[in-house]
Residue frames relative to the residue before (quaternion, step in Angstrom):
aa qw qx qy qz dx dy dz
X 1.0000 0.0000 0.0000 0.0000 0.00 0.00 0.00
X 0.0660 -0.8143 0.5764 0.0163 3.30 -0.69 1.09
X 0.3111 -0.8237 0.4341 0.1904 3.44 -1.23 -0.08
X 0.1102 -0.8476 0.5154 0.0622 3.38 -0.10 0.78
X 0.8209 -0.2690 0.3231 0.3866 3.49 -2.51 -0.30
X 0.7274 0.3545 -0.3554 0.4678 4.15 0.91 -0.48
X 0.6797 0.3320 -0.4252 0.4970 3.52 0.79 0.20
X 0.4757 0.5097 -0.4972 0.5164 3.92 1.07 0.19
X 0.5748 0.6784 -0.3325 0.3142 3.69 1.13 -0.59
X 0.6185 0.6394 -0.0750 0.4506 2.57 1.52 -2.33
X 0.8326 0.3446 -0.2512 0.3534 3.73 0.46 -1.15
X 0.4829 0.6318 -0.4480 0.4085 3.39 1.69 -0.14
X 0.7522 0.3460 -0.1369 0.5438 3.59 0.57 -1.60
X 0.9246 -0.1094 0.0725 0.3575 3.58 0.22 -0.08
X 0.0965 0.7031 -0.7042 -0.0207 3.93 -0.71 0.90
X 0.7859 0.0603 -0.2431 0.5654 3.69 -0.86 1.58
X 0.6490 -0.5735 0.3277 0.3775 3.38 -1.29 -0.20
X 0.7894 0.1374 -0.1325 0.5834 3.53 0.75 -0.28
X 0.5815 0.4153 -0.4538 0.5324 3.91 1.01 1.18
X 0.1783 -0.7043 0.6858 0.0423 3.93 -1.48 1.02
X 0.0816 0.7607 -0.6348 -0.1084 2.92 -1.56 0.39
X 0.0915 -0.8627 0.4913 0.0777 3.74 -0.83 1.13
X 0.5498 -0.6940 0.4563 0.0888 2.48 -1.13 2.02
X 0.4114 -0.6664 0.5523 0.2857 3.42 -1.19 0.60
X 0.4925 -0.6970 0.5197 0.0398 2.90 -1.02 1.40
X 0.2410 0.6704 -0.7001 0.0492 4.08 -1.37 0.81
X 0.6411 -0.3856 0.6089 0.2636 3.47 -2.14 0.09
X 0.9112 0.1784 -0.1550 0.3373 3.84 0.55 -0.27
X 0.3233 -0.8285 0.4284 0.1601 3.38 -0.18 0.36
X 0.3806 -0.8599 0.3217 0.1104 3.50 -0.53 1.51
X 0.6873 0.0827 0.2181 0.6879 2.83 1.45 -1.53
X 0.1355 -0.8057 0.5358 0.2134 4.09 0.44 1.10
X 0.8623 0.1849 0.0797 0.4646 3.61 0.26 -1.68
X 0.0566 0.7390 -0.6462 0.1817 3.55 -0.86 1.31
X 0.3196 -0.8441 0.4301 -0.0212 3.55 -0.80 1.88
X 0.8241 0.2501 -0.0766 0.5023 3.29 -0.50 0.12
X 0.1573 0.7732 -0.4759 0.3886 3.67 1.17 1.29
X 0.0605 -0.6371 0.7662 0.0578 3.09 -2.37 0.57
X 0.2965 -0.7512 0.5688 0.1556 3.37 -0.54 1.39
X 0.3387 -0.5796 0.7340 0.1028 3.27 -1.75 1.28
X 0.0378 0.7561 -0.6439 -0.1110 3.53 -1.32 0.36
X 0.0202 0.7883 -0.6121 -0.0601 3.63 -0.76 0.88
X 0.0053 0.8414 -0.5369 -0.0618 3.18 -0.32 1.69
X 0.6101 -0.6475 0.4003 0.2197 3.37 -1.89 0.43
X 0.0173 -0.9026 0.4215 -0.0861 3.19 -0.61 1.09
X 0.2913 0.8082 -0.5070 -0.0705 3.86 -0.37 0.17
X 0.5539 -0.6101 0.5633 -0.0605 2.35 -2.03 0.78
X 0.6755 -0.2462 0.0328 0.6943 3.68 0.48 1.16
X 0.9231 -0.0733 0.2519 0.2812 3.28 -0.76 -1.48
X 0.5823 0.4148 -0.1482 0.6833 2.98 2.16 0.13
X 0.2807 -0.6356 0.7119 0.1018 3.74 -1.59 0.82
X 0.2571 -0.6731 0.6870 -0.0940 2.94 -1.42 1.55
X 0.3253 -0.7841 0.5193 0.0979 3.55 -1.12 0.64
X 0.0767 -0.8651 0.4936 0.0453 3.62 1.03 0.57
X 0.0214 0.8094 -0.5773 -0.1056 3.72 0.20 1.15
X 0.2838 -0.6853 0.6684 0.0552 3.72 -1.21 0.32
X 0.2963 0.7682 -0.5515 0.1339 3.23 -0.26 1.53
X 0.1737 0.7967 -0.5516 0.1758 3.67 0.99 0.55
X 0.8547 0.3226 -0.3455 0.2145 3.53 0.28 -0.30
X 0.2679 0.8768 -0.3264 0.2301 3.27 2.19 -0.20
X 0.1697 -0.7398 0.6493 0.0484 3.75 -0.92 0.88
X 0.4990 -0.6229 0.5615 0.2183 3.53 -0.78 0.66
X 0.8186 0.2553 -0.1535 0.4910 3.73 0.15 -0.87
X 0.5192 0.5500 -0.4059 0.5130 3.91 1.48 1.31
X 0.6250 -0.4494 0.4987 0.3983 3.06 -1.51 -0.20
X 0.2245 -0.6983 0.6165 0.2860 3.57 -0.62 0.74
X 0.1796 -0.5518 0.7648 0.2797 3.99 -1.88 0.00
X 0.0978 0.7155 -0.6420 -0.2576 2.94 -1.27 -0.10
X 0.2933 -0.7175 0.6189 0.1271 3.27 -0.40 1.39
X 0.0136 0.7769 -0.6189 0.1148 3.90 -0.56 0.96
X 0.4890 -0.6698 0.5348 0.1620 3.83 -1.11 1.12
X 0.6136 -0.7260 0.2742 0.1456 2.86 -0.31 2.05
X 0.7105 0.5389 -0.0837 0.4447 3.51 1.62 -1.54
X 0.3705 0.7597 -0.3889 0.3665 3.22 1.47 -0.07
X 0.4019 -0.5630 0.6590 0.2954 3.95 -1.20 0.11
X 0.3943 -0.4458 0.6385 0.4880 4.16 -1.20 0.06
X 0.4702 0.7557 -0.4160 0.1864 3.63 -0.08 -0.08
X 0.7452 0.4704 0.0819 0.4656 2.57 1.33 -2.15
X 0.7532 0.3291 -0.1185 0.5571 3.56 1.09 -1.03
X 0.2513 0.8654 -0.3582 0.2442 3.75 1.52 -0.72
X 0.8443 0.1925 -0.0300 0.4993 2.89 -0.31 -2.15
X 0.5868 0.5309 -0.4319 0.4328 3.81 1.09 -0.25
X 0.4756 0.4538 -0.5804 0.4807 3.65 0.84 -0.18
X 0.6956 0.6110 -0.3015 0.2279 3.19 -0.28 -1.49
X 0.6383 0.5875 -0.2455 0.4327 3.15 1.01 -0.91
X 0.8310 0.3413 -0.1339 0.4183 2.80 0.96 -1.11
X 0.3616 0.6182 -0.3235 0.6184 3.47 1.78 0.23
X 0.6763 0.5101 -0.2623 0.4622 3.51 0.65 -0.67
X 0.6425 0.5994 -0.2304 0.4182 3.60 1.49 -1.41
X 0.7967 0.2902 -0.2335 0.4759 3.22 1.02 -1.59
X 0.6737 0.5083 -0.4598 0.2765 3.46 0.47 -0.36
X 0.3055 0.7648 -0.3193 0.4689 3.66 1.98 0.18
X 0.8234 0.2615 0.1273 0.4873 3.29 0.99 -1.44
X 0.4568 0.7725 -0.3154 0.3083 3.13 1.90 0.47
X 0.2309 -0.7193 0.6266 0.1913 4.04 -0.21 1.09
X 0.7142 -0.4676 0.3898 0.3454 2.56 -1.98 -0.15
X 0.4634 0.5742 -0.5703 0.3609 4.04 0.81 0.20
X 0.3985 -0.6542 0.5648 0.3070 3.69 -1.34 0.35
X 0.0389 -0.7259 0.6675 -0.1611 3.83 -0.83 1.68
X 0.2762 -0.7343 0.6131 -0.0927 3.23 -1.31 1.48
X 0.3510 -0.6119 0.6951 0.1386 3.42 -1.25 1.27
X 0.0560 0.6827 -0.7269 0.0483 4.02 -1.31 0.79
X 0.0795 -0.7555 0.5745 0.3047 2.96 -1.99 0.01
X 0.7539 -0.5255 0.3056 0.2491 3.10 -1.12 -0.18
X 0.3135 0.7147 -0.6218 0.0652 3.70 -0.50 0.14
X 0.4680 -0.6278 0.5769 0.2325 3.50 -1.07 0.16
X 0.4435 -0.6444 0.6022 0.1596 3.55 -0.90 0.79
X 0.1856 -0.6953 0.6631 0.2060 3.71 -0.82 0.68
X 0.7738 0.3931 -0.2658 0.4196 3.21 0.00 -0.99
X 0.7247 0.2882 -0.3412 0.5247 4.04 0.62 -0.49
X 0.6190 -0.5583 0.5292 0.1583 3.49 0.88 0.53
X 0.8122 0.2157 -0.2386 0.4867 4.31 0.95 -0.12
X 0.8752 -0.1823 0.4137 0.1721 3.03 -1.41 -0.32
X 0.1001 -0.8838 0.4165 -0.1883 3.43 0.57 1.18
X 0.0413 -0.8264 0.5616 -0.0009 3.94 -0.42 1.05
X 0.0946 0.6574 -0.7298 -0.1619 4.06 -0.57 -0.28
X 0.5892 -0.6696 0.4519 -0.0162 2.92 -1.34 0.82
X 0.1314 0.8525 -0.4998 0.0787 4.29 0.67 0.71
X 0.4619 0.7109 -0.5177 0.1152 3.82 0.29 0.33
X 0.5334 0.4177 -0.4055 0.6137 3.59 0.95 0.26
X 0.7290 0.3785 -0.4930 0.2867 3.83 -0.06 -0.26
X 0.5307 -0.6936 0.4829 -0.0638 2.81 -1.69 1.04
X 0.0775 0.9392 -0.3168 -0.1072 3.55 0.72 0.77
X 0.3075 -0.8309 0.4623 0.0355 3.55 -0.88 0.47
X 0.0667 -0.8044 0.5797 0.1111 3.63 0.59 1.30
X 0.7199 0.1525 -0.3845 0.5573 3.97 -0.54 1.82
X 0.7884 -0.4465 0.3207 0.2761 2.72 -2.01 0.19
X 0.4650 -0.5820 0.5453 0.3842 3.39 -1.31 0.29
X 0.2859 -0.6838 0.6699 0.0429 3.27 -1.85 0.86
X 0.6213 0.4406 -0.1780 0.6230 3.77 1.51 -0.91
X 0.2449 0.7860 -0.5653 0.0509 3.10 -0.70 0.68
X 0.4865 0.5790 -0.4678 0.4573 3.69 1.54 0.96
X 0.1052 0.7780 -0.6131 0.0882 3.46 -1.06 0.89
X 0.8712 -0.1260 0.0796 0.4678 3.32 -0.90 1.65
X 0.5449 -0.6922 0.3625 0.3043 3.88 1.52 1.03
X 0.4864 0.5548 -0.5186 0.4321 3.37 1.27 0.93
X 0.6282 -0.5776 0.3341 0.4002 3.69 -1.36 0.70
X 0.4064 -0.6883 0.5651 0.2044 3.37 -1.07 -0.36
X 0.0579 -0.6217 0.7781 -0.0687 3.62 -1.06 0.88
X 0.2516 -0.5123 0.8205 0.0312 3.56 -1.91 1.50
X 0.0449 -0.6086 0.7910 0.0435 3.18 -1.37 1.02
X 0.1699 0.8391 -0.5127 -0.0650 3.71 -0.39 0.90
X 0.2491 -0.8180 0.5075 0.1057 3.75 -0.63 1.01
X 0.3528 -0.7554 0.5335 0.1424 3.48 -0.15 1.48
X 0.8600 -0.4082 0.1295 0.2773 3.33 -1.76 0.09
X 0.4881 0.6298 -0.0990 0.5960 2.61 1.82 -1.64
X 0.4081 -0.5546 0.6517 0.3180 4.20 0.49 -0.37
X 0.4832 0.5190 -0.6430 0.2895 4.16 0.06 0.58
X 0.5333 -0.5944 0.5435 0.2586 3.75 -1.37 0.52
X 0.2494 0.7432 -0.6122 -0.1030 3.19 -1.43 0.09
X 0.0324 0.8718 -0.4804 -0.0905 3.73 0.03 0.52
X 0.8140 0.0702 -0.3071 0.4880 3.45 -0.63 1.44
X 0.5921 -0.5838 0.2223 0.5091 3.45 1.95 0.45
X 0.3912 0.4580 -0.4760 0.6407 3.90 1.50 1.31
X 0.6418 -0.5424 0.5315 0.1070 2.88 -1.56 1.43
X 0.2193 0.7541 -0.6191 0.0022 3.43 -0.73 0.57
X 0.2991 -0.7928 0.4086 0.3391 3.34 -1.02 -0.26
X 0.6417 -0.6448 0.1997 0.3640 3.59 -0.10 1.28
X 0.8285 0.2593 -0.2487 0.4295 3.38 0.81 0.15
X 0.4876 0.3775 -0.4758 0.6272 3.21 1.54 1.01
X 0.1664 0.7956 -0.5148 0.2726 4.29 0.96 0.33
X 0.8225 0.3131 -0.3104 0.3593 3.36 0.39 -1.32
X 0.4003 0.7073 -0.3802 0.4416 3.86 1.73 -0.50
X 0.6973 0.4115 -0.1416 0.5696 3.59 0.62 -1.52
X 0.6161 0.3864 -0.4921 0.4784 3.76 0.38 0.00
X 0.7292 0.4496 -0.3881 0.3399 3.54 0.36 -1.35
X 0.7400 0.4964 -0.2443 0.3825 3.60 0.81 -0.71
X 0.6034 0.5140 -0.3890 0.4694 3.29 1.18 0.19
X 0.8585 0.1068 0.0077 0.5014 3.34 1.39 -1.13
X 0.1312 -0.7231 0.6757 0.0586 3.73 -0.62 0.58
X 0.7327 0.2638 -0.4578 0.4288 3.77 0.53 -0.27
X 0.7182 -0.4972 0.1922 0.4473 3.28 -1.79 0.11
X 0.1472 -0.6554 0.7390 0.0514 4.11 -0.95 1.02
X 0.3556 -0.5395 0.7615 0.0511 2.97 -1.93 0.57
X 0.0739 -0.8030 0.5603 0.1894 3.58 -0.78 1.09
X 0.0839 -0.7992 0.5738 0.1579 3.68 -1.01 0.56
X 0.4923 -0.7638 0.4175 -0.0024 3.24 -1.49 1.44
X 0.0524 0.8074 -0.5664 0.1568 3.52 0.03 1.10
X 0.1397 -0.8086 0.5479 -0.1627 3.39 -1.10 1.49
X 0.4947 -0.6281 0.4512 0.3964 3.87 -0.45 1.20
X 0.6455 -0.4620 0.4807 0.3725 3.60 -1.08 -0.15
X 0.7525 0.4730 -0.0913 0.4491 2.80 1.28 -2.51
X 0.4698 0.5476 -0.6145 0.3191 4.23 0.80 0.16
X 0.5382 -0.6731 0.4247 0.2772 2.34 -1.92 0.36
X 0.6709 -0.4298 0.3713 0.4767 3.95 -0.90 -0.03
X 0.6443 0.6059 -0.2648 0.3842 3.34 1.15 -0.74
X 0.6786 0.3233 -0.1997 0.6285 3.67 1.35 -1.17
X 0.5771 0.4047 -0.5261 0.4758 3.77 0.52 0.04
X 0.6182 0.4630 -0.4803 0.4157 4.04 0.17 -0.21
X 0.6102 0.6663 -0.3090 0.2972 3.39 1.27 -1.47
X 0.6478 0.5380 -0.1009 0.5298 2.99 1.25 -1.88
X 0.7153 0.3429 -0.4370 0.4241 3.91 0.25 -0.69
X 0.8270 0.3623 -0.3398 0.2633 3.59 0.80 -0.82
X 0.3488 0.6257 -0.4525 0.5311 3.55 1.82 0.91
X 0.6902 0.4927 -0.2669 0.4578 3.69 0.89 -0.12
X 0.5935 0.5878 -0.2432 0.4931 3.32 1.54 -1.24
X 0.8621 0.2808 -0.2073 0.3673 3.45 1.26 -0.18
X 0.4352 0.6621 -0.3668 0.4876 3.14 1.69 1.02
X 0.0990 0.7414 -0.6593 0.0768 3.66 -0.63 1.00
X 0.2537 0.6273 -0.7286 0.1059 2.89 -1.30 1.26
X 0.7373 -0.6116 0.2077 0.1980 2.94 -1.81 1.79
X 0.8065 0.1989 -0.2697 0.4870 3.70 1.04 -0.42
X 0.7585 0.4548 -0.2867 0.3683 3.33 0.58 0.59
X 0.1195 -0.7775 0.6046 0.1254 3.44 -0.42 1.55
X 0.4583 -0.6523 0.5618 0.2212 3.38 -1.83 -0.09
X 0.3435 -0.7325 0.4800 0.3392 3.84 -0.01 1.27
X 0.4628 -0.5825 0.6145 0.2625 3.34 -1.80 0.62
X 0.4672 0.5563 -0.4879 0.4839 3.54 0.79 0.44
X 0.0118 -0.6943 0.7137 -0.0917 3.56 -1.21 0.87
X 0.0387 -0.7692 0.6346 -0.0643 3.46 -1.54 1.23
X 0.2400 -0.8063 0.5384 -0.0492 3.12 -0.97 1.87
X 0.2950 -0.8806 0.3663 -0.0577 3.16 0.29 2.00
């Protein structure tokens, strides 16, 4: 089972008859085509004065690729602790085949279906207290509510980041990832898949993530 550009279509404008979910939207595509999948859907709802995540996993297979198709408008708040959960389920029930958690966004410009990839990260609802790894430096990249940058606490602007890394460090650094509660699902995809496309030779990016 494979997904394509009319079911990236489907989950923008409409999942059932009277529920939506909008997909975060980018210009590049990480991951186009992933087989053998069970789609997760966490859709947005509210209720007077309060948002509700209404997650929809009935069809989910342990020994697949999970999607998790998540409403773009959400906070990390809201859907957070519901990843986890469910990170927690499959790796419970993990054999010996290799199965990947992705999400979703839709490609404007290619027109398809659009996956990033999160099975090694490691999330952390608060702040980090550890911040030694394997006697390599350290760089906070923290993204506030509002989606502004700062990385060792200096303003930057997220798409001049990788300048301001290289010039701070040349030996090997470790970068750690820290995210308001209150963003939105929409600027945390934005932001991971502006990272997914940065390589530089001494610096890796910890699979540990902290939702502050």
């Amino acid at each position: 089972m494979r997904y394509s550009f009319i079911l990236a279509a489907f989950l923008l404008f409409g999942c059932g008859k009277d529920k939506h979910i909008l997909l975060p939207k980018s210009g590049r595509t990480i991951v186009k085509d992933v087989a053998d999948i069970s789609p997760i859907y966490m859709l947005f709802q509210v209720n007077g004065n309060d948002t509700l995540v209404e997650v929809d996993k009935q069809t989910i297979i342990s020994t697949t690729n999970w999607i998790f198709n998540i409403d773009k408008r959400f906070p990390l708040k809201k859907i957070m602790p519901e990843v986890i959960k469910l990170q927690n389920r499959k790796g419970s029930h993990k054999g010996e085949a290799q199965v990947e958690n992705y999400y979703s966004y839709a490609d404007s410009i290619g027109k398809n279906m659009a996956f990033i990839p999160f099975t090694d990260v490691v999330y952390t609802l608060g702040t980090q207290k550890d911040f030694a790894e394997d006697g390599k430096a350290s760089l906070v990249l923290k993204f506030d509510k509002r989606n502004q940058l700062t990385v060792n606490g200096i303003a930057v602007k997220p798409e001049e980041f990788h300048r301001t890394v290289e010039k701070m460090y040349t030996k090997p650094t470790v970068l750690f990832l820290h995210f308001d509660k209150e963003l939105s699902y929409d600027h945390y995809i934005a932001d991971k898949i502006l990272l997914s496309w940065w390589k530089q030779p001494n610096v890796t990016i910890s699979n540990k993530e902290y939702i502050y």
